[in-house]
C-alpha positions in Angstrom: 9.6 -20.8 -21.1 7.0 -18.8 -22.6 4.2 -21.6 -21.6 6.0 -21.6 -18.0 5.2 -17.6 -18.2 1.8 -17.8 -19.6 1.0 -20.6 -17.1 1.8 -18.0 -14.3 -0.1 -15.3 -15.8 -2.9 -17.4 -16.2 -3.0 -18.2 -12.0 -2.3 -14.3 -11.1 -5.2 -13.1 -13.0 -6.9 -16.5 -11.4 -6.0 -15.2 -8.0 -7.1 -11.5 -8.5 -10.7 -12.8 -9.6 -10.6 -15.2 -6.7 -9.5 -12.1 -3.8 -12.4 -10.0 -5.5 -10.0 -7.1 -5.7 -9.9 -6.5 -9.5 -11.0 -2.9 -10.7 -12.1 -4.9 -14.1 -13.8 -7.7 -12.4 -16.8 -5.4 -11.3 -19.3 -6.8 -8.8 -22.0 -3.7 -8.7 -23.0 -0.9 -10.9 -20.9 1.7 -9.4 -17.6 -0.6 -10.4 -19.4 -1.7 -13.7 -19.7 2.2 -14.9 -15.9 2.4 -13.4 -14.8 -0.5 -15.2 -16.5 0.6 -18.7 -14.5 4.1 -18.3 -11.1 2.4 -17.5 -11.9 0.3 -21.0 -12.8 3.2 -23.2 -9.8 5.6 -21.7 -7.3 2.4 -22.4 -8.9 2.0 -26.3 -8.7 5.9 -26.8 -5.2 6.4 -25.3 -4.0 3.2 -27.2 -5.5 4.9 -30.7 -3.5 8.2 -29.8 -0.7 6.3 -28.7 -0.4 4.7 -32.6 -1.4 7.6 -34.3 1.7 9.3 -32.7 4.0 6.6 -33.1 3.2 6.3 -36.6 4.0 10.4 -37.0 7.1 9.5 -35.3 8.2 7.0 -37.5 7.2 8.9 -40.7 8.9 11.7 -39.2 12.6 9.7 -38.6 11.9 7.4 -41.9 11.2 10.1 -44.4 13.6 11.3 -46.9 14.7 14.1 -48.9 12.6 16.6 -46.4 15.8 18.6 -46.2 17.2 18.6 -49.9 14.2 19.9 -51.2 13.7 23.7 -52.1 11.3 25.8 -49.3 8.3 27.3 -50.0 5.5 29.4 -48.5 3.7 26.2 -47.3 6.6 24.8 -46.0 6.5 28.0 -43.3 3.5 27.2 -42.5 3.4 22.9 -41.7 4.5 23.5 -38.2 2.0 26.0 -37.3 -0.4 23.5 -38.6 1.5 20.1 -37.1 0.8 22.6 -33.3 -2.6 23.8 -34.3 -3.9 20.1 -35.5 -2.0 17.6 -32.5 -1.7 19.9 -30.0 -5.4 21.8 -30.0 -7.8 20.1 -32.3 -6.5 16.9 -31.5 -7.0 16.9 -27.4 -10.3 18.8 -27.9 -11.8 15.9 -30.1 -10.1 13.5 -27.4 -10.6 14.8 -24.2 -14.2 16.8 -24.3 -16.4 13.5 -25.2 -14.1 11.7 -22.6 -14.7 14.4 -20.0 -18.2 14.6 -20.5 -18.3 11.0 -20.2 -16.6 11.1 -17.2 -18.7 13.3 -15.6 -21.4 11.3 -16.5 -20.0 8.2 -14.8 -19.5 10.1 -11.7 -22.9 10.9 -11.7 -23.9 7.3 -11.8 -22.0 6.6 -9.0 -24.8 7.7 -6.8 -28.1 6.1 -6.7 -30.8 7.6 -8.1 -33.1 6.0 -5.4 -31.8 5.5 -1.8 -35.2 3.8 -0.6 -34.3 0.9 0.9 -30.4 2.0 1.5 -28.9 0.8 4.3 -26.8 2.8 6.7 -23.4 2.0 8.0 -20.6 3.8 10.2 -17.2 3.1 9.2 -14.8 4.1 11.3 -11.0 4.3 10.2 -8.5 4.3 12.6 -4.6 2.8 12.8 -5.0 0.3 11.7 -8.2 -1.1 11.4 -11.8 -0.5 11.1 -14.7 -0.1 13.0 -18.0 -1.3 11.3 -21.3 0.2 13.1 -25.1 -0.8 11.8 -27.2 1.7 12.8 -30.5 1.5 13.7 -34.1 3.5 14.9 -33.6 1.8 18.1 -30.4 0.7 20.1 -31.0 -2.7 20.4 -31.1 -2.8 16.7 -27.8 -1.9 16.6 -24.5 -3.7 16.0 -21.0 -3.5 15.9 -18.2 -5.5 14.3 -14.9 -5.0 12.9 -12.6 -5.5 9.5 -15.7 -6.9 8.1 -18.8 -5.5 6.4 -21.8 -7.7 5.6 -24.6 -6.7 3.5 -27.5 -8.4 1.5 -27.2 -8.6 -2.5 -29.0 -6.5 -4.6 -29.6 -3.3 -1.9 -27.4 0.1 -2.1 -25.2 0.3 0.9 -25.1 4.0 2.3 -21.3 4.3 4.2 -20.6 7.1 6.3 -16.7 7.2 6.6 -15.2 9.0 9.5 -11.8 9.0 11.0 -10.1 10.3 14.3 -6.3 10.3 14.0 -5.3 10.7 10.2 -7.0 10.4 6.5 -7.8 7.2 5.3 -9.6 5.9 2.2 -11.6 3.1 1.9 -11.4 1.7 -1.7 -13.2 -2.2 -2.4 -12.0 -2.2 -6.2 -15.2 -4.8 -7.1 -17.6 -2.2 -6.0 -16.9 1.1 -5.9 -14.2 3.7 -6.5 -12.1 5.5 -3.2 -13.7 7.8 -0.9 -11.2 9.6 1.6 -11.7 9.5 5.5 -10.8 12.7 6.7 -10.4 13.6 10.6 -13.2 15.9 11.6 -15.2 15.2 8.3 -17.6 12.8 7.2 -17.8 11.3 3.6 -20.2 9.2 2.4 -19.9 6.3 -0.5 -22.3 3.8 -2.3 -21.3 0.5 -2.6 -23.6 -2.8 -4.1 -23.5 -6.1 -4.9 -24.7 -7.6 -7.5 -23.8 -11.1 -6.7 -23.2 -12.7 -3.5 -19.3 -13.2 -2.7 -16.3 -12.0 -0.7 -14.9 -8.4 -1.6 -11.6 -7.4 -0.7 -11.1 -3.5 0.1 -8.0 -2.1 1.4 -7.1 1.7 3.0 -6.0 3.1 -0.4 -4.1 6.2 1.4 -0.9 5.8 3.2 -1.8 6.4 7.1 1.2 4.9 9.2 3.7 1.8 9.8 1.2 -0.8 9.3 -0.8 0.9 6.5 -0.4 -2.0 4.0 -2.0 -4.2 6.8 -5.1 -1.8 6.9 -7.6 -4.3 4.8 -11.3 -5.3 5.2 -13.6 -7.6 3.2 -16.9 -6.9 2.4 -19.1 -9.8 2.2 -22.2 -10.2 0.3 -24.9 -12.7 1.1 -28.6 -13.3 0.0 -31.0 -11.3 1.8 -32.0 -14.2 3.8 -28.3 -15.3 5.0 -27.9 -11.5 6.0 -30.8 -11.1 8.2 -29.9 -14.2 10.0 -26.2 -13.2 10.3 -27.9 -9.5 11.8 -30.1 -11.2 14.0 -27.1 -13.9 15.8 -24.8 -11.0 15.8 -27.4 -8.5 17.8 -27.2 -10.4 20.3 -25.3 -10.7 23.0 -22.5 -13.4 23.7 -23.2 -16.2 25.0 -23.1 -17.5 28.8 -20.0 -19.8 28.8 -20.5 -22.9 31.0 -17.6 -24.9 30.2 -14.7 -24.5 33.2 -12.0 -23.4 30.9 -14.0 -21.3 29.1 -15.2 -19.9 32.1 -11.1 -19.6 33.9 -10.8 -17.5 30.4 -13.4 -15.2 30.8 -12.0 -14.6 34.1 -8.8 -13.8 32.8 -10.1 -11.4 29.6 -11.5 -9.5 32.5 -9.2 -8.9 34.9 -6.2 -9.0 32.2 -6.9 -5.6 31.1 -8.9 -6.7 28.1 -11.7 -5.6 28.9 -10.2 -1.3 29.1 -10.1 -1.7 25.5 -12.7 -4.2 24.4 -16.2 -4.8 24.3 -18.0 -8.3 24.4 -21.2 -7.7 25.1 -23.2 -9.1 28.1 -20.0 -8.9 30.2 -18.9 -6.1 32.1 -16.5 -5.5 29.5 -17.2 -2.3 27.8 -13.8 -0.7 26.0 -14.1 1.2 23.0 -10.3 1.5 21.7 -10.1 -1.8 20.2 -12.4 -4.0 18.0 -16.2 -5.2 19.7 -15.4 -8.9 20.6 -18.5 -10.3 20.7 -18.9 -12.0 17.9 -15.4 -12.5 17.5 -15.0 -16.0 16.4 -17.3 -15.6 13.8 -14.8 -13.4 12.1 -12.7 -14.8 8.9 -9.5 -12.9 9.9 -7.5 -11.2 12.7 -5.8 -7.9 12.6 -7.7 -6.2 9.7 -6.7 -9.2 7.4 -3.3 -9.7 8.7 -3.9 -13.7 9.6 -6.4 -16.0 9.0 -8.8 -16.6 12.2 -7.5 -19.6 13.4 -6.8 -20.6 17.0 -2.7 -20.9 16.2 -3.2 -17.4 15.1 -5.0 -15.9 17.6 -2.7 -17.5 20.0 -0.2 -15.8 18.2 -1.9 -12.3 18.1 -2.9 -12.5 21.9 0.9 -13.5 22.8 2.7 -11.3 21.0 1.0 -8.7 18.6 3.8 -6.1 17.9 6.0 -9.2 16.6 3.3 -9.9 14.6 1.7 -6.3 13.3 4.6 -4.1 14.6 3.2 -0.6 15.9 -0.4 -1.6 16.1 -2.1 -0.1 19.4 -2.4 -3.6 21.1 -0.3 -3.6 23.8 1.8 -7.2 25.1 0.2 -8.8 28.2 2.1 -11.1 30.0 -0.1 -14.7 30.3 1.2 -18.0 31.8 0.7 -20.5 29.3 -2.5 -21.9 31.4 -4.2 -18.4 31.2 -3.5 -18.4 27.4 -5.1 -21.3 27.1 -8.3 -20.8 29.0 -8.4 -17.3 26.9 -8.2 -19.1 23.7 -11.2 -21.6 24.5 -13.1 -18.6 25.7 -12.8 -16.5 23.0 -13.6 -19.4 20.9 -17.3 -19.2 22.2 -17.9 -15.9 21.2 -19.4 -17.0 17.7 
């Protein structure tokens, strides 16, 4: 039984190192000096933790205390027991911890921003909205539930919201940063090595709030300017007659009120840019893998899936969710 337990032990731990959401797996400097506070506040609470379990069992262990005559001194051991755990005691504690603390906060922030790169996330129920800017608009993209960014470079975020607060919080690189309505807060985040991140919306926001996640996904500098150069440009003209029967039907559907795929007329803002759609790894802000069954899924039904998400049910025949499906398939 206890090797059946350890055994399962062993493949949780295996599977939080694998999702890169692990607070003491860091994957940049900002979760390394996080990680190296958790440690020495877990060995410092643990010492205190003894020394006042070992008081405790003196304190019920010892005998004769009560038989024996009082004296001055006597008077005086609690004022001293007070004095000693419950002034010196957390001053020696908690001021180097404090200070150190402080210090780590400090470090959160990069020294030197040159070579930062700026990012717009937006978060809204329930999903986010992932904006590269850029001096000039054409160098400008948009995506959605999934930030990519080189290894090695400090990520500048600014984090807005418009309904109500989130908090963007990717454990393996950086602590949580609140989106507040009408506000904007900014966070660091790097990567140190290249990999998939997993961040969630730490703050409770609504129904679907536990379906609120995002991965952040590190690549060598190379991979990432590729990945920024495909993705800045517009989708591509389908020629294939299905594909072309399900363009027809995103954009008279109503798809296209509330999406954007660029190089179509379709220009909505409410909903995630679809350009670059089936590029993506998931579907719903991490809800279901990016798969055509999926997708199918999601496009037929996507309260039954993500109940109280802002995607409304369209009616398709089974032939227009078909031709949909192999459209937005092209739009890699």
């Amino acid at each position: 039984m206890a090797a059946r337990h350890s055994a399962l032990a062993s493949l949780v731990l295996l599977a939080c190192r694998q999702n890169g959401q692990s607070a003491l797996h860091p994957g940049g400097p900002a979760a390394e000096r996080i990680a190296d506070l958790w440690w020495i506040m877990l060995v410092v609470a643990s010492v205190v933790f003894l020394l006042v379990f070992v008081v405790l069992v003196r304190a019920f262990t010892h005998k004769g205390f009560r038989a024996a005559p009082r004296t001055a001194s006597d008077d005086r051991t609690p004022t001293m027991w007070v004095l000693a755990g419950g002034v010196a005691l957390p001053a020696v504690v908690l001021t180097p911890l404090f200070v150190f603390s402080l210090s780590t906060f400090a470090g959160l922030t990069p020294r030197d921003d040159t070579g930062a790169l700026d990012l717009v996330v937006i978060g809204k129920q329930w999903w986010w909205d992932v904006q590269y800017h850029g001096e000039k608009p054409q160098d400008r993209l948009r995506t959605a539930n999934e930030i990519r960014i080189p290894v090695g470079r400090p990520i500048r975020i600014q984090l807005r919201s418009p309904d109500v607060i989130h908090s963007f919080w990717v454990p393996g690189l950086q602590g949580k940063v609140d989106l507040v309505p009408g506000k904007v807060n900014t966070i660091w985040i790097q990567a140190d090595s290249v990999g998939i991140y997993r961040g969630e919306c730490a703050e409770y926001c609504g129904l679907q709030h536990a379906r609120m996640q995002f991965r952040v996904i590190a690549q060598r500098p190379e991979e990432f300017a590729r990945w920024v150069e495909e993705n800045r440009r517009p989708a591509a003209t389908v020629s294939d007659s299905a594909a072309m029967a399900g363009q027809a039907v995103f954009l008279s559907s109503g798809c296209a009120f509330c999406h954007t795929v660029r190089g179509t007329p379709a220009r909505g803002v409410v909903g995630p840019d679809l350009t670059h759609l089936a590029s993506r790894q998931t579907l719903a802000a991490g809800t279901l893998p990016n798969t055509r069954g999926h997708l199918a899924g999601w496009v037929g039904n996507p309260q039954a899936i993500k109940p109280g998400n802002k995607m409304p049910r369209i009616p398709l025949r089974p032939e227009e969710l078909h031709a949909l499906l192999a459209y937005l398939g092209t739009l890699r």
